[in-house]
ZAMI-366800 format. One record per atom (N, C-alpha, C, O): x, y, z. Coordinates in steps of 0.02 Angstrom, whole numbers, padded with zeros to 5 digits, always signed. Example, Ala and Ser with C-alpha at 12.3 -4.5 7.8 and 13.67 -1.06 7.14 Angstrom:
// residues 2
+00660-00284+00390/+00615-00225+00390/+00660-00165+00390/+00712-00166+00423/+00642-00112+00354/+00684-00053+00357/+00645+00002+00394/+00670+00057+00402/
END
This chain:
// residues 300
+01323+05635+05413/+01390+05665+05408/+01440+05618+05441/+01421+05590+05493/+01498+05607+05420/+01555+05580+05431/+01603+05591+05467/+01625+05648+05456/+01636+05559+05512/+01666+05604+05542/+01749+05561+05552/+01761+05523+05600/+01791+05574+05506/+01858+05525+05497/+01890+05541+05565/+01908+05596+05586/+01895+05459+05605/+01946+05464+05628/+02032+05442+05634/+02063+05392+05617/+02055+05516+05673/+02114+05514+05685/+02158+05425+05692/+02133+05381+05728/+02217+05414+05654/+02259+05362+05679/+02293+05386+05733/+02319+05442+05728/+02300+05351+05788/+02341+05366+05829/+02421+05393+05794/+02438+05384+05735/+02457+05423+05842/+02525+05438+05789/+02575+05391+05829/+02569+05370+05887/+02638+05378+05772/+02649+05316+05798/+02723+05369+05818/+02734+05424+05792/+02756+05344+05855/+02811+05386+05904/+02870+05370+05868/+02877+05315+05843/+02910+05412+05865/+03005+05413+05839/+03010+05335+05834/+03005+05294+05788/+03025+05333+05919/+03053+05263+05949/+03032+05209+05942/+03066+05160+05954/+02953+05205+05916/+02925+05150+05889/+02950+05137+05815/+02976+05087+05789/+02933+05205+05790/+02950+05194+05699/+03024+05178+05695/+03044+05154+05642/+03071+05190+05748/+03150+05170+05694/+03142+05104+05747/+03195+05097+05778/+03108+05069+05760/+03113+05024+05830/+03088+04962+05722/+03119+04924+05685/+03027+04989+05725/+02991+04951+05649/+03044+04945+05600/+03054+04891+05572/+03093+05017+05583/+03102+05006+05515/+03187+04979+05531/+03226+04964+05485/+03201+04977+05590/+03279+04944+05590/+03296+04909+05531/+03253+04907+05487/+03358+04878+05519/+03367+04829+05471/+03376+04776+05547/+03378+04790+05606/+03379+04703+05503/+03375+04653+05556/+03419+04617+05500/+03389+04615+05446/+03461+04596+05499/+03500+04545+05464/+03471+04465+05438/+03447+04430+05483/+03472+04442+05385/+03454+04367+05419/+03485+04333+05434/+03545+04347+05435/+03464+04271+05454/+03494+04217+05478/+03556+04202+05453/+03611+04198+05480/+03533+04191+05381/+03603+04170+05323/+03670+04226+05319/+03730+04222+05307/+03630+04268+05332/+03686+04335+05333/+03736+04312+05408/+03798+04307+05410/+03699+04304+05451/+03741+04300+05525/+03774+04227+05513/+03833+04214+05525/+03732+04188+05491/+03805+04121+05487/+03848+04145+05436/+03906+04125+05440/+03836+04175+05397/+03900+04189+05347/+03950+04235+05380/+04005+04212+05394/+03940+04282+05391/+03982+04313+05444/+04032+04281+05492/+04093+04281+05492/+03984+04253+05535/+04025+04215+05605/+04066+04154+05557/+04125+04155+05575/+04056+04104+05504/+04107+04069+05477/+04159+04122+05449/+04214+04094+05446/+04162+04173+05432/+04196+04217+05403/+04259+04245+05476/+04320+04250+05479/+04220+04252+05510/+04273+04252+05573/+04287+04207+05600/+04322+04222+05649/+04276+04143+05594/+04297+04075+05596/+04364+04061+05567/+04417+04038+05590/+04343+04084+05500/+04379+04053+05454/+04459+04115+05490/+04511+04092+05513/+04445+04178+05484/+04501+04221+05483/+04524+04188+05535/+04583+04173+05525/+04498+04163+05604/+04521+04140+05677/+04571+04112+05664/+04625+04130+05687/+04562+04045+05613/+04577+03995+05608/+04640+03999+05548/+04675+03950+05535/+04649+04059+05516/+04710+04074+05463/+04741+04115+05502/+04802+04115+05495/+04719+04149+05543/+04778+04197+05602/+04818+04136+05644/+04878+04141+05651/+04787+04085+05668/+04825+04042+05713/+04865+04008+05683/+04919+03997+05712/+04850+03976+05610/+04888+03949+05569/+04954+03992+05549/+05009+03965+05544/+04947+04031+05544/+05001+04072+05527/+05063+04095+05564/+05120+04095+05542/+05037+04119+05635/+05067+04118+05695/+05105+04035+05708/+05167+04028+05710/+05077+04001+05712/+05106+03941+05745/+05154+03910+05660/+05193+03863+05666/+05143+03937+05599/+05198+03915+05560/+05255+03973+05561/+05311+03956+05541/+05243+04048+05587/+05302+04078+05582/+05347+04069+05642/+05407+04082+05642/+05297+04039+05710/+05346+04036+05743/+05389+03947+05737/+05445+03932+05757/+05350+03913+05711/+05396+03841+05697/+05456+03854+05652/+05507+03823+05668/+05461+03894+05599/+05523+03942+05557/+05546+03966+05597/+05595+03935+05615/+05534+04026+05635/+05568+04046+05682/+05638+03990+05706/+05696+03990+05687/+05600+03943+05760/+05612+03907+05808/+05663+03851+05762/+05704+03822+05798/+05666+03834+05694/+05713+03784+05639/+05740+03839+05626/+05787+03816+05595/+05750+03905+05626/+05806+03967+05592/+05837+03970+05648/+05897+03980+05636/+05824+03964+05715/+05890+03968+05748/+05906+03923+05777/+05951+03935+05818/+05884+03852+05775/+05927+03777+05783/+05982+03772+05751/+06033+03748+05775/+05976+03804+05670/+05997+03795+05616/+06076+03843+05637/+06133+03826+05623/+06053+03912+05676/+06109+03953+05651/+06138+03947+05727/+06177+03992+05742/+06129+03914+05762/+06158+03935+05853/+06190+03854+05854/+06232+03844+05897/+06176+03809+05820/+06209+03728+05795/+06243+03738+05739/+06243+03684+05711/+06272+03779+05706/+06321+03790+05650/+06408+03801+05685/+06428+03836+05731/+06436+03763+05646/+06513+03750+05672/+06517+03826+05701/+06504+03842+05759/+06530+03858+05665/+06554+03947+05665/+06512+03984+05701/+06525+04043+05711/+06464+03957+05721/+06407+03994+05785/+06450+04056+05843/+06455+04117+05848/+06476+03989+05880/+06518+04050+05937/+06572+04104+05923/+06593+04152+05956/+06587+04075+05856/+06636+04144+05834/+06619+04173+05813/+06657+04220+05807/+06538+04186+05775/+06497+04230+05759/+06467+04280+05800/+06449+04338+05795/+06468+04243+05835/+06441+04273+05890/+06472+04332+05947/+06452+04381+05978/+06535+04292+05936/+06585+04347+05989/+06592+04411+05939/+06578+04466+05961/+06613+04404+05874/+06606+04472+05803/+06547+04488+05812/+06533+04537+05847/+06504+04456+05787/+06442+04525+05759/+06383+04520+05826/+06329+04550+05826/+06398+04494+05860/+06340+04520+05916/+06346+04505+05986/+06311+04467+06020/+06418+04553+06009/+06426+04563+06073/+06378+04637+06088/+06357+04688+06059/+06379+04600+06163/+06346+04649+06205/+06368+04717+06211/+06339+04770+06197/+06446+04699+06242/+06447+04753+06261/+06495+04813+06206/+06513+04870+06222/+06504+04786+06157/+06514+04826+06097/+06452+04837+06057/+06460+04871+06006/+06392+04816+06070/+06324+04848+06044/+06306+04918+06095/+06279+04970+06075/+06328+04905+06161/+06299+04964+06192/+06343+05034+06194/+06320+05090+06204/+06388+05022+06185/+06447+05078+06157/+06439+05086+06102/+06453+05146+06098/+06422+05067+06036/+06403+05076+05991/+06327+05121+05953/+06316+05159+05906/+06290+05087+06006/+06208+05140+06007/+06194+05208+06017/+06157+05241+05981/+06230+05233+06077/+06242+05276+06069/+06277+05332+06025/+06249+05385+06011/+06349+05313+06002/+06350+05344+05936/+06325+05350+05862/+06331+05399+05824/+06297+05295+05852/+06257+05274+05812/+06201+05338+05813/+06207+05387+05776/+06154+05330+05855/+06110+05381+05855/+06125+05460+05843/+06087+05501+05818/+06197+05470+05870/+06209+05525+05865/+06219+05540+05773/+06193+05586+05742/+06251+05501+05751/+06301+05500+05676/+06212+05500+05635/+06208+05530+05581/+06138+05461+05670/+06093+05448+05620/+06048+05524+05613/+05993+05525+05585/+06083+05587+05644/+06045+05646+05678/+06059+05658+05584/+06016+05659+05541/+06107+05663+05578/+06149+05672+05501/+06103+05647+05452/+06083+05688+05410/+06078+05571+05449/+06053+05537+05415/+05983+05583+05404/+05956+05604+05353/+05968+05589+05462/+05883+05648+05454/+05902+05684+05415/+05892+05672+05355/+05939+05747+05439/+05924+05818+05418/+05935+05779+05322/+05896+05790+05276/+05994+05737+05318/+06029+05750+05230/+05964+05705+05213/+05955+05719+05154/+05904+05650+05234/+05857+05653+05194/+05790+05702+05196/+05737+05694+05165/+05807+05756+05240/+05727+05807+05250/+05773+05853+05183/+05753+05858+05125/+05819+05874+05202/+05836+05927+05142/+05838+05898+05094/+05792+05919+05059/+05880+05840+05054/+05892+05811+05002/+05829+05795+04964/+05819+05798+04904/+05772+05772+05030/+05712+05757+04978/+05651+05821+04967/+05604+05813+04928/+05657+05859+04991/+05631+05926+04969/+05663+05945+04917/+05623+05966+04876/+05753+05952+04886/+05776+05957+04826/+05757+05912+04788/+05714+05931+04747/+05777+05849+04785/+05753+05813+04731/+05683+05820+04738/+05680+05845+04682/+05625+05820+04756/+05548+05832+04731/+05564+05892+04697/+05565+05885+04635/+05575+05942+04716/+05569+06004+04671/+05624+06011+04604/+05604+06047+04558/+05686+05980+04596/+05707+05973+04532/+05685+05929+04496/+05686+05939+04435/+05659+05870+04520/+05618+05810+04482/+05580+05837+04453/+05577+05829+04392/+05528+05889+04496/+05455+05894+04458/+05499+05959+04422/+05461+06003+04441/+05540+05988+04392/+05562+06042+04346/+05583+06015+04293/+05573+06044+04239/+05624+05941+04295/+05626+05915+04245/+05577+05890+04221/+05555+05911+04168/+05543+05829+04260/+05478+05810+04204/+05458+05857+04182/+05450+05842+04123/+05434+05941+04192/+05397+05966+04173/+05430+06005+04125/+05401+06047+04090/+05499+05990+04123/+05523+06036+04053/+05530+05977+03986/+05543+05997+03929/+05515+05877+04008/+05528+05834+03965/+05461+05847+03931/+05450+05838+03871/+05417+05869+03980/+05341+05861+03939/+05320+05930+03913/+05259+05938+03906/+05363+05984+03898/+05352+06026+03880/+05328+06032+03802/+05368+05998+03770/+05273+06066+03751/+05267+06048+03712/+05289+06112+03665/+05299+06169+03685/+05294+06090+03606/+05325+06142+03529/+05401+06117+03518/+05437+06080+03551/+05410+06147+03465/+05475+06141+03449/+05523+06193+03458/+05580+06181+03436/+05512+06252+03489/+05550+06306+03534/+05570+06267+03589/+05628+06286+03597/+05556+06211+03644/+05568+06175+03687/+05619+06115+03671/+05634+06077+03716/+05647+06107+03605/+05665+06037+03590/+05731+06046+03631/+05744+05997+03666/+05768+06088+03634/+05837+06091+03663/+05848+06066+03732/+05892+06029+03753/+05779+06104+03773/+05774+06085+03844/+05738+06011+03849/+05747+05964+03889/+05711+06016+03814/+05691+05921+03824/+05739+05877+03808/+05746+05820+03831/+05772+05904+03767/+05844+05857+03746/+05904+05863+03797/+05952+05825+03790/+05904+05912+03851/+05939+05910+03921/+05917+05883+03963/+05951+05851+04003/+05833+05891+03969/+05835+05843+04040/+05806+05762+04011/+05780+05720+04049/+05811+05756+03968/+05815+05684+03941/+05882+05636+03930/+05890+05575+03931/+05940+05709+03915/+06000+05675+03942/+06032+05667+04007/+06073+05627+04029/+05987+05740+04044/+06009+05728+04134/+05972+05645+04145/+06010+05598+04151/+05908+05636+04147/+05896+05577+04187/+05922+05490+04138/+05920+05435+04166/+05947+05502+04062/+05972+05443+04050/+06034+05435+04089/+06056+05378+04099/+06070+05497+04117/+06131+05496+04120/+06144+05473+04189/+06186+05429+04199/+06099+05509+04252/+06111+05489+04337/+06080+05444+04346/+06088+05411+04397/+06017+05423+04284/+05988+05339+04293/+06034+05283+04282/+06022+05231+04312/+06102+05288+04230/+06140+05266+04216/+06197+05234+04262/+06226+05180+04259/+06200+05275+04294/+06274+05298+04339/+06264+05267+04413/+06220+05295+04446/+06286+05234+04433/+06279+05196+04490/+06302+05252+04560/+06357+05279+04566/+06246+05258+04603/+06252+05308+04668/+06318+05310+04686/+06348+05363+04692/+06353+05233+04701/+06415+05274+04740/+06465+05288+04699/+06515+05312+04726/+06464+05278+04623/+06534+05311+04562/+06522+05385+04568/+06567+05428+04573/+06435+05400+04565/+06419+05485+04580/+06442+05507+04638/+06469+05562+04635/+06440+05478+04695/+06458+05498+04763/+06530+05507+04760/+06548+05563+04778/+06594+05450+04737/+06652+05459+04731/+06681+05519+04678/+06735+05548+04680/+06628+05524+04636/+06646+05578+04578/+06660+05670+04605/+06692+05720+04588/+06603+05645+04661/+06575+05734+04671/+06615+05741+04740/+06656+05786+04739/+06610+05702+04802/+06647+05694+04858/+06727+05712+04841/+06760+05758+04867/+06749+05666+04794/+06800+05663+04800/+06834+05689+04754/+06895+05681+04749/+06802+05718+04721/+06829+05752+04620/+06818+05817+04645/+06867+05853+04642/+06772+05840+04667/+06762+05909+04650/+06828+05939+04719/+06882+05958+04695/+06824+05941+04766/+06895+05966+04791/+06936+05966+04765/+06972+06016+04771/+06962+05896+04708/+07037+05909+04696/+07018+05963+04645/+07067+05999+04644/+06972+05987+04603/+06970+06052+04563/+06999+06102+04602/+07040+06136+04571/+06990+06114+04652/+07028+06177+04705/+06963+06247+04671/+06970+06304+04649/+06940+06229+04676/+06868+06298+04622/+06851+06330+04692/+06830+06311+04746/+06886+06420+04644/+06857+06461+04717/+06808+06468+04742/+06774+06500+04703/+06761+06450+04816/+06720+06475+04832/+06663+06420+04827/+06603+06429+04834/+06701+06354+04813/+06662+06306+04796/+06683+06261+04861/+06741+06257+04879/+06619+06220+04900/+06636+06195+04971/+06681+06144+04966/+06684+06123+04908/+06721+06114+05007/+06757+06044+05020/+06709+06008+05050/+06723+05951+05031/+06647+06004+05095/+06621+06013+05141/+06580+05925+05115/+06543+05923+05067/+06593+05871+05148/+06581+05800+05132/+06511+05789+05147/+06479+05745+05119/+06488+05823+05187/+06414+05820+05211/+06380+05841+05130/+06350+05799+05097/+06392+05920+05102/+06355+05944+05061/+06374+05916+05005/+06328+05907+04964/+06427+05899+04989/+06434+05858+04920/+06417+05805+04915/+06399+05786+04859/+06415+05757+04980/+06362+05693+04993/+06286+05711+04972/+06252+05675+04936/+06272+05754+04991/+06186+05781+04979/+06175+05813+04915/+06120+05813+04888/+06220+05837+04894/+06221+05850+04818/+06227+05783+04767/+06191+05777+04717/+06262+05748+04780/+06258+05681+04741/+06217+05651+04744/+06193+05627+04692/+06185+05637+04814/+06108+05608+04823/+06065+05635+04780/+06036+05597+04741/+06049+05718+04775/+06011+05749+04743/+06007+05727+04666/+05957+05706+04636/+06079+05740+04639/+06068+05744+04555/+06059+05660+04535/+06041+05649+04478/+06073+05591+04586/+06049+05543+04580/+05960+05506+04570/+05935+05467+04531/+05936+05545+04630/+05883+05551+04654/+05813+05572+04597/+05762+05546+04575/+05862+05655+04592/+05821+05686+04546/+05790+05654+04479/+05734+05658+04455/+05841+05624+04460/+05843+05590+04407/+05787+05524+04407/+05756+05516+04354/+05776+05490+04447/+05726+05434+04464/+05642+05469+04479/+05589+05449+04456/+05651+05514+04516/+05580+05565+04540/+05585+05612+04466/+05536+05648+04459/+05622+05614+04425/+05588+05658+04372/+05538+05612+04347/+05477+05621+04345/+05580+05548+04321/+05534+05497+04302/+05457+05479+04313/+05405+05473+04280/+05480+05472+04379/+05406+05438+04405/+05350+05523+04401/+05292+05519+04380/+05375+05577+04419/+05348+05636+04410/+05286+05648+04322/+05230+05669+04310/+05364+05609+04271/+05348+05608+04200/+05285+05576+04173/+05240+05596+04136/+05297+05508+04210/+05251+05446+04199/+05166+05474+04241/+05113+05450+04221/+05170+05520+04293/+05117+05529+04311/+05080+05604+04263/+05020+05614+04260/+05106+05626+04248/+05105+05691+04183/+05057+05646+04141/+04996+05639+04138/+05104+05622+04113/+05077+05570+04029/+05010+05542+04060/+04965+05541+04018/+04989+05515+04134/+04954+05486+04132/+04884+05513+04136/+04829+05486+04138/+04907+05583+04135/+04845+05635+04143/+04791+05626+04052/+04811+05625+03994/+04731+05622+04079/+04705+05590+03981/+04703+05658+03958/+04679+05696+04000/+04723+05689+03897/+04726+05740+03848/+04656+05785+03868/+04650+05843+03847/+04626+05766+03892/+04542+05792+03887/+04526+05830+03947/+04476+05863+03961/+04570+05821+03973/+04573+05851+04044/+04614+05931+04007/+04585+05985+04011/+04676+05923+03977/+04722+05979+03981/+04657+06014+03915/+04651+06076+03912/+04615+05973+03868/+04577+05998+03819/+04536+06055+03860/+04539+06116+03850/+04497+06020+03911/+04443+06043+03948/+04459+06097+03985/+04417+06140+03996/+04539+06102+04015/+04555+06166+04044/+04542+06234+03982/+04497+06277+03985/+04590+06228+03935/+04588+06263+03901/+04535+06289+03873/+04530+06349+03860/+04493+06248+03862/+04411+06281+03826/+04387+06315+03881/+04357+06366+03863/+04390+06305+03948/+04386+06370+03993/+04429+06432+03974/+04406+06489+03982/+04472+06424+03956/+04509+06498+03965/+04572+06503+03981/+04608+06552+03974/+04589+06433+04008/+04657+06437+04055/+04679+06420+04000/+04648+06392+03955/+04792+06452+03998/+04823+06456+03949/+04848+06372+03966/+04827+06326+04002/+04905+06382+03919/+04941+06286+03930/+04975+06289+04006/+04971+06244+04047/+05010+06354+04014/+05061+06359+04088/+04983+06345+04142/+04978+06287+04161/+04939+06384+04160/+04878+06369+04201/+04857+06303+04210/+04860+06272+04263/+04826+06274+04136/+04817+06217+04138/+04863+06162+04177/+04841+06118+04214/+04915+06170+04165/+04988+06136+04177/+04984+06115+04244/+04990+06059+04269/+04973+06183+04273/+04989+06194+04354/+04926+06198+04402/+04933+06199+04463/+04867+06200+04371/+04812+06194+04399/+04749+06131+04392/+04700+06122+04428/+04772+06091+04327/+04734+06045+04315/+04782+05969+04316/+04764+05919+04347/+04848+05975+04274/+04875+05918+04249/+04909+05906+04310/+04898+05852+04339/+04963+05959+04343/+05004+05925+04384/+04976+05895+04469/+04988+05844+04501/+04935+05953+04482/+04874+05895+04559/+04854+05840+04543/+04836+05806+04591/+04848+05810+04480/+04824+05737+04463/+04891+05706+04474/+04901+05672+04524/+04935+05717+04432/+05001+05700+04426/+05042+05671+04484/+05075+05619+04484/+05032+05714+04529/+05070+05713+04581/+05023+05661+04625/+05041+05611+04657/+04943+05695+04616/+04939+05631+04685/+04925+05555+04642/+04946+05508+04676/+04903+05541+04597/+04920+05463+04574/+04991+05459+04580/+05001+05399+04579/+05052+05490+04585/+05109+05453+04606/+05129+05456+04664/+05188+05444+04671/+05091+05474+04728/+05122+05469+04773/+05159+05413+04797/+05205+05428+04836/+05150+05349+04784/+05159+05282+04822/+05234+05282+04790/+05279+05289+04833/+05253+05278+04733/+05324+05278+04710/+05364+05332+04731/+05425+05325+04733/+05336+05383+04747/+05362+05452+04777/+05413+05423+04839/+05474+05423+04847/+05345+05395+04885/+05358+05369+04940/+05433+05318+04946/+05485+05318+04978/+05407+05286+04902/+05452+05223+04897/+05532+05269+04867/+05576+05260+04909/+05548+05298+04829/+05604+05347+04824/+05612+05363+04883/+05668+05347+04902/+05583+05387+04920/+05617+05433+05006/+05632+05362+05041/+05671+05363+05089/+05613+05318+05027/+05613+05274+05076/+05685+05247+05048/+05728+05232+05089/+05698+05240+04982/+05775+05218+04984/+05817+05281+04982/+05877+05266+04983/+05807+05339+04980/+05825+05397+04983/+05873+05408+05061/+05923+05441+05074/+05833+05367+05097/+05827+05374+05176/+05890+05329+05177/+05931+05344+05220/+05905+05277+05138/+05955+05217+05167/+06007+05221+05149/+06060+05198+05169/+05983+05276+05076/+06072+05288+05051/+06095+05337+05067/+06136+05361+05028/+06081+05374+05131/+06111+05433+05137/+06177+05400+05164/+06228+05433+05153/+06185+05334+05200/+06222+05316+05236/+06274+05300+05194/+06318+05271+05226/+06290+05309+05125/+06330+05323+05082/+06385+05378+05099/+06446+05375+05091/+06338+05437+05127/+06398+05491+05115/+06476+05488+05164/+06522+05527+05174/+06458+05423+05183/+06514+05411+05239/+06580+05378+05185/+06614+05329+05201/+06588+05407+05135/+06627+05373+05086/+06673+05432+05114/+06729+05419+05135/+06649+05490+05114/+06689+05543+05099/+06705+05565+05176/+06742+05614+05179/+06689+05544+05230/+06736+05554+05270/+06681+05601+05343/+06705+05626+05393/+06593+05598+05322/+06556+05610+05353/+06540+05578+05421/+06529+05518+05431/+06540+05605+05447/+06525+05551+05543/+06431+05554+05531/+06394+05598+05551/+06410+05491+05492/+06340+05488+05513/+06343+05427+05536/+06397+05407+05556/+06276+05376+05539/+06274+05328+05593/+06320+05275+05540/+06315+05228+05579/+06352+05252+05495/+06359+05211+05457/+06461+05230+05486/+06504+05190+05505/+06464+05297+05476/+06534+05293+05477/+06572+05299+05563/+06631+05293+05580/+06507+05314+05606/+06505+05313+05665/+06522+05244+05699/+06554+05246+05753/+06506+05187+05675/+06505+05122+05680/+06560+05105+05642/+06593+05060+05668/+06588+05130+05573/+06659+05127+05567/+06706+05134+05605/+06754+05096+05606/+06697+05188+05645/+06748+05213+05687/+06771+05148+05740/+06826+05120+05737/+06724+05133+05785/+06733+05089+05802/+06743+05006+05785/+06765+04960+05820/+06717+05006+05715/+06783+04913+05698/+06822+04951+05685/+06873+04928+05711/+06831+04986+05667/+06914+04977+05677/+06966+05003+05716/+07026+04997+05706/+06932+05036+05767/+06980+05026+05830/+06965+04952+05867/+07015+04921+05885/+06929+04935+05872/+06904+04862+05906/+06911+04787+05850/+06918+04733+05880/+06909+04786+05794/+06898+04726+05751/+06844+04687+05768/+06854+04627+05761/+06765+04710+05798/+06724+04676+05801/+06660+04724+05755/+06660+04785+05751/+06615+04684+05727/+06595+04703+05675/+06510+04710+05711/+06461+04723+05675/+06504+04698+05790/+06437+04719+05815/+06410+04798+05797/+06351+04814+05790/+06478+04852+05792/+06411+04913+05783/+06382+04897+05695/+06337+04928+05665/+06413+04855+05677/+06364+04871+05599/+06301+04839+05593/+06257+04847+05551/+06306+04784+05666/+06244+04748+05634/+06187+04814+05695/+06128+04813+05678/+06199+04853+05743/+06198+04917+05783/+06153+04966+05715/+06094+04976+05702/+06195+04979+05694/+06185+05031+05628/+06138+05009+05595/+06091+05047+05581/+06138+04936+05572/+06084+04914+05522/+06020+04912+05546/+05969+04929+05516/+06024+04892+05598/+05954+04916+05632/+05918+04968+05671/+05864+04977+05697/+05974+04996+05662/+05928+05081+05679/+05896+05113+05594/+05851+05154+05587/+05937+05078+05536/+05914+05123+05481/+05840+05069+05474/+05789+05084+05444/+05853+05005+05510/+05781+04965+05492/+05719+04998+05510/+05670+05013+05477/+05746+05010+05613/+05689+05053+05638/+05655+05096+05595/+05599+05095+05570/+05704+05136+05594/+05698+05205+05544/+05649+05179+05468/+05594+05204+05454/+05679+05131+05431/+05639+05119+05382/+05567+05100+05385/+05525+05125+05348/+05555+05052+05433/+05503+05008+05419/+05442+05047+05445/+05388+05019+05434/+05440+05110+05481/+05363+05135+05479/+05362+05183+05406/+05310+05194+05376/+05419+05205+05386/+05400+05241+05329/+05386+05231+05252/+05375+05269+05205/+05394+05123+05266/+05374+05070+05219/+05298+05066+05220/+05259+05076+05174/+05283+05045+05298/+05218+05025+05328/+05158+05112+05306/+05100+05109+05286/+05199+05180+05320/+05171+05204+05295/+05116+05214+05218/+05056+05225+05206/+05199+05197+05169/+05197+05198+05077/+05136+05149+05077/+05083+05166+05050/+05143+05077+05115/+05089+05041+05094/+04994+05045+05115/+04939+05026+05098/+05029+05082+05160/+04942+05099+05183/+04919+05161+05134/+04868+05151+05101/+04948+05212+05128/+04947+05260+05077/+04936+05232+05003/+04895+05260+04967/+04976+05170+04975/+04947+05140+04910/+04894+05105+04929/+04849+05108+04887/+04879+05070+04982/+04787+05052+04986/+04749+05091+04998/+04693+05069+04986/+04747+05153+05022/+04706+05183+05015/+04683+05213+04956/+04623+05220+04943/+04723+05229+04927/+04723+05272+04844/+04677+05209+04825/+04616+05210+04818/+04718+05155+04818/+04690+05086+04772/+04606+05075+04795/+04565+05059+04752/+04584+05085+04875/+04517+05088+04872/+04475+05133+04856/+04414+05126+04853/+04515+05199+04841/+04460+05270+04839/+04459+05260+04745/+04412+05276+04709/+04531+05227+04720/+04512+05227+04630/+04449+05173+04623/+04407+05178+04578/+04448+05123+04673/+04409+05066+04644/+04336+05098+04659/+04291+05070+04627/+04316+05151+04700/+04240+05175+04718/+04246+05242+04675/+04196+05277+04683/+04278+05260+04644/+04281+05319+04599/+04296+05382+04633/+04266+05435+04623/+04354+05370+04680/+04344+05425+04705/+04421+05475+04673/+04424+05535+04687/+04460+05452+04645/+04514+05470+04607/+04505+05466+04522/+04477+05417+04498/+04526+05512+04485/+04487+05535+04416/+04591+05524+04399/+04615+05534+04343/
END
């Protein structure tokens, strides 16, 4: 008789100790030249932006007109009297792009969704908002801004505001709208037929389908242009200072021209930069990410 023996048993810590991965050799020099190489394009890069740097302002601080430039657009102490109002006038700039761009998203996406409406009971309304967005795509922001700012008061229409802030934000809007219907449109169309097919052979009517299958695609493949609209959305609010609004643009008016020095504008321009450039830096991390989740299949 036989009598099998037992293998010893081999322990956790031994077996993942065996089955690790171990890289090879070729793998680790490829790597470490790979961070070589990046080392060696980060330093390059640095030491050519700052040699540009360092020839951009030989160039502009050795120019005949230097010191008189200098005393206009970038004194001291008319930047620091200036910052402060500035900030106050850019409180304006917020609120008219948080409201303005919650209107235009929601009339944008009412028009695309009445351009892509289908039958021929719809032709009338597709033939309106196909003439709304040829028409505010047409029309250059500040002729709309001067039109509505400054036209609609002299109507004297009862019960209708004077109010430069809201007619500024209304012109933004029906400008706006008009560009976000678009991009709204273009992400519709881009939905494939088989999708709105496939709703329906479930059960869902065209309005269901519409709102439960076509437009969540819709909307999130366009976010990045979305983005990019708020982001100039954000710069032209500083428009509504046509009509007589104290935001940071006309805030910095105020002062050239009691003073004749032109430091709060270059003041102003860079608070709307501040302001811009994380909500740029945002749009673009937001389009790489989309762009890596389409390339692994993770967006349909």
């Amino acid at each position: 008789m036989t009598v099998d023996k037992e293998e010893p048993a081999v322990g956790s810590g031994e077996r993942d100790t065996r089955d690790a991965y171990v890289p090879s050799q070729r793998r680790l020099d490829r790597e470490r030249h790979k961070r070589a190489r990046a080392r060696r394009a980060t330093a390059i890069g640095a030491l050519s932006t700052l040699v540009t740097a360092a020839v951009l302002y030989l160039v502009v601080v050795n120019a005949p007109g230097w010191p008189r430039t200098k005393e206009t657009f970038f004194d001291r102490e008319y930047a620091r009297e200036a910052f402060g109002k500035v900030l106050e006038g850019l409180w304006l700039n917020v609120r008219l792009l948080l409201v303005c761009g919650a209107a235009v998203l929601v009339l944008g996406m009412l028009i695309a969704v009445a351009r892509t409406l289908r039958g021929p009971v719809f032709f009338p309304l597709r033939v309106l908002a196909a003439a709304y967005t040829d028409f505010f795509r047409g029309l250059p922001l500040i002729i709309n801004l001067m039109i509505v700012v400054l036209g609609v008061p002299a109507l004297r229409l009862q019960g209708v505001t004077v109010d430069p802030v809201l007619l500024g934000g209304t012109a933004l809007t029906l400008t706006y709208s008009a560009y976000v219907a678009e991009v709204f449109r273009a992400g519709i169309e881009s939905v494939h037929p088989s999708q709105r097919a496939a709703a329906r052979s479930l059960g869902l009517s065209n309005r269901q389908a519409l709102r439960y299958v076509v437009l969540p695609q819709a909307v999130r493949r366009q976010v990045p242009p979305l983005l990019n609209d708020l982001v100039s959305l954000q710069k032209d609010t500083g428009l509504v200072s046509i009509g007589g609004a104290v935001d940071a643009v006309r805030a910095a008016d105020i002062i050239v021209g009691r003073s004749l020095n032109y430091t709060p504008y270059i003041v102003a321009g860079l608070v709307f930069v501040a302001l811009t450039i994380p909500m740029t830096r945002f749009t673009d991390w937001v389009t790489a990410r989309m762009d890596r989740r389409r390339a692994q299949g993770g967006i349909t």
